[in-house]
C-alpha positions as CSV (number, residue, x, y, z in Angstrom):
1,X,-10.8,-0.3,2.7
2,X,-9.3,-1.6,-0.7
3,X,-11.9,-3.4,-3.0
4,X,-9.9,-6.3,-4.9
5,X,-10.8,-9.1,-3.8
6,X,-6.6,-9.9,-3.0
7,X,-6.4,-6.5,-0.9
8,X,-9.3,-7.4,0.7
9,X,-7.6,-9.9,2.7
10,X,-5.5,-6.9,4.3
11,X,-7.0,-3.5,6.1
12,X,-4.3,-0.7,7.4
13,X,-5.2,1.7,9.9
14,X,-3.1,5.0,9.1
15,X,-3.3,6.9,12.6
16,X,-0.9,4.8,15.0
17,X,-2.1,3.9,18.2
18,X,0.2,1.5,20.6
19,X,-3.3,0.1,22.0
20,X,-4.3,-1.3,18.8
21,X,-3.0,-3.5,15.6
22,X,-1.8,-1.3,13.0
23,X,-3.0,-3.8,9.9
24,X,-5.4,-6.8,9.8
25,X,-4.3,-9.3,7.6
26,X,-6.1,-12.3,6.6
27,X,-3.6,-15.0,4.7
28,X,-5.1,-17.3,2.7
29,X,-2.9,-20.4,4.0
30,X,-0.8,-21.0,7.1
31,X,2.7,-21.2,5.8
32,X,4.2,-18.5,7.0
33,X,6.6,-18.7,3.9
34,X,4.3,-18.9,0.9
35,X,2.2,-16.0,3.2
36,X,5.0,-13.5,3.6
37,X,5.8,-12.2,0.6
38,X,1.5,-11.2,0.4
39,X,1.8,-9.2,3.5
40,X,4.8,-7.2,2.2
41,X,3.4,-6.6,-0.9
42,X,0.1,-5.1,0.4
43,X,1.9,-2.9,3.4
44,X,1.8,0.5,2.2
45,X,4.9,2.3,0.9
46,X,4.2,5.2,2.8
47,X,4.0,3.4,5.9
48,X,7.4,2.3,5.7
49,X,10.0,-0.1,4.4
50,X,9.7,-3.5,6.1
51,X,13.1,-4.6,7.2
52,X,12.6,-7.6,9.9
53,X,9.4,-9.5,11.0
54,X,8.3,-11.6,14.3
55,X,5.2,-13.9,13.9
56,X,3.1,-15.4,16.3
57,X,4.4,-19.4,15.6
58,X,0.6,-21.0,16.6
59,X,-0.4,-19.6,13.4
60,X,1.7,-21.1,10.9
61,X,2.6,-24.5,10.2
62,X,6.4,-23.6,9.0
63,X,8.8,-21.2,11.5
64,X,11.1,-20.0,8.7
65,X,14.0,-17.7,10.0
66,X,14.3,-15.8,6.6
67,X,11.3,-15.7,3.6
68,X,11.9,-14.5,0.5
69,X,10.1,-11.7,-0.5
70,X,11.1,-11.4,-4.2
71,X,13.2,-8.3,-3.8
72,X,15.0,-9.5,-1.0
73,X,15.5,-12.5,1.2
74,X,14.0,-11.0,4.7
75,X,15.1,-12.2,8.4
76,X,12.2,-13.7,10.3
77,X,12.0,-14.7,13.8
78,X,9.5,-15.9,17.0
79,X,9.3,-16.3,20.3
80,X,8.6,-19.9,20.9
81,X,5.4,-18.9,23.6
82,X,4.0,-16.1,21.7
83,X,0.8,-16.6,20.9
84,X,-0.4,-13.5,20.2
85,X,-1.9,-14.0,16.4
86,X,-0.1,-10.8,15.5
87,X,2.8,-10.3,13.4
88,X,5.4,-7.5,14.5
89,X,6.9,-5.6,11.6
90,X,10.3,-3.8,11.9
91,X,10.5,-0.9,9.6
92,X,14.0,0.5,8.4
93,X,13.2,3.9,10.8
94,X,13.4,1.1,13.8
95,X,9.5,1.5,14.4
96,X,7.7,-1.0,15.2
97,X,3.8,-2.4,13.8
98,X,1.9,-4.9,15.1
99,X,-0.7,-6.9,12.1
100,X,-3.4,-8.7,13.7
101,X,-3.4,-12.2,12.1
102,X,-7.2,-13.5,11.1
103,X,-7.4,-17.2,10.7
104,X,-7.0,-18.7,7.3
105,X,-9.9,-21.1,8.7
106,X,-12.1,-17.9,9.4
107,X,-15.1,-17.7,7.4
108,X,-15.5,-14.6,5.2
109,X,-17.7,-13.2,7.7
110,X,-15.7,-12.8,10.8
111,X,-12.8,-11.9,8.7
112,X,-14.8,-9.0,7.7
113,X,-15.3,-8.1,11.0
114,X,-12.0,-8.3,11.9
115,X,-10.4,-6.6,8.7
116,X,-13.6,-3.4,10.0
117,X,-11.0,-3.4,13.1
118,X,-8.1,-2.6,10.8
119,X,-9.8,0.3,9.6
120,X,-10.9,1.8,12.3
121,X,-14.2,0.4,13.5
122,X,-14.5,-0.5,16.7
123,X,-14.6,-4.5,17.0
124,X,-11.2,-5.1,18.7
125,X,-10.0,-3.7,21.9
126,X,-6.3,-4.5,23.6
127,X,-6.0,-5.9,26.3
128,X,-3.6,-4.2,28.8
129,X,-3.5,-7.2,31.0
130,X,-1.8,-9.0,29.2
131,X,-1.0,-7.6,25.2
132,X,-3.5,-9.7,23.3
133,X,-6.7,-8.8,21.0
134,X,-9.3,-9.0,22.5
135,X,-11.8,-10.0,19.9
136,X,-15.7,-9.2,19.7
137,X,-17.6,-12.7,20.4
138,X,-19.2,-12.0,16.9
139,X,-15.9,-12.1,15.1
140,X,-14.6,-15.2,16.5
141,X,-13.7,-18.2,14.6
């Protein structure tokens, strides 16, 4: 886990596993605009470039379709009935990674919890019903 308190709002699991989130990412606000740029910062390069992303619109007050990241302007989109709370990034390989989206109202603790999932503890589980986190009762907001 990183230790700054700014990278401490973000946890990456490096092994990828399609029944899990690949990041956990706790922004400090809900516009998805002002958020952005945050997320793409603390992605790690080796992980891949970020070329598109898809956001869960319950979770942000703005539905932007492109954000500028300061590089680059990026393209943004939704699916008006997702509410998922995760975040799909596009990499330039075509992969896909799915970020786990903690509420900017949690409190420090249960973002903890849920940031332990990113890493690798075992707090979260998906759900193959129906493609959502399942979150531990704990870690709920």
């Amino acid at each position: 886990m990183a230790t700054n308190l700014h990278a401490a709002r973000f946890s990456y699991r490096p092994q990828h596993a399609a029944r899990h989130p690949d990041a956990v990412w706790w922004p400090r606000n809900r516009s998805f605009a002002d958020q952005l740029p945050d997320l793409v910062a603390l992605w790690p390069a080796a992980a891949g470039h970020i070329s598109r992303v898809l956001y869960s619109p319950p979770d942000w007050n703005d539905h932007p379709y492109q954000v500028d990241v300061g590089d680059r302007i990026m393209k943004t989109g939704c699916f008006p009935r997702d509410d998922t709370h995760l975040v799909t990034l596009t990499l330039a390989s075509g992969d896909h990674r799915a970020v786990l989206v903690v509420s900017p109202d949690a409190t420090p603790s249960q973002a903890r919890v849920l940031l332990g999932s990113g890493a690798g503890e075992d707090h979260s589980e998906w759900d193959s019903e129906g493609g959502h986190i399942e979150v531990a009762p704990e870690a709920r907001p």
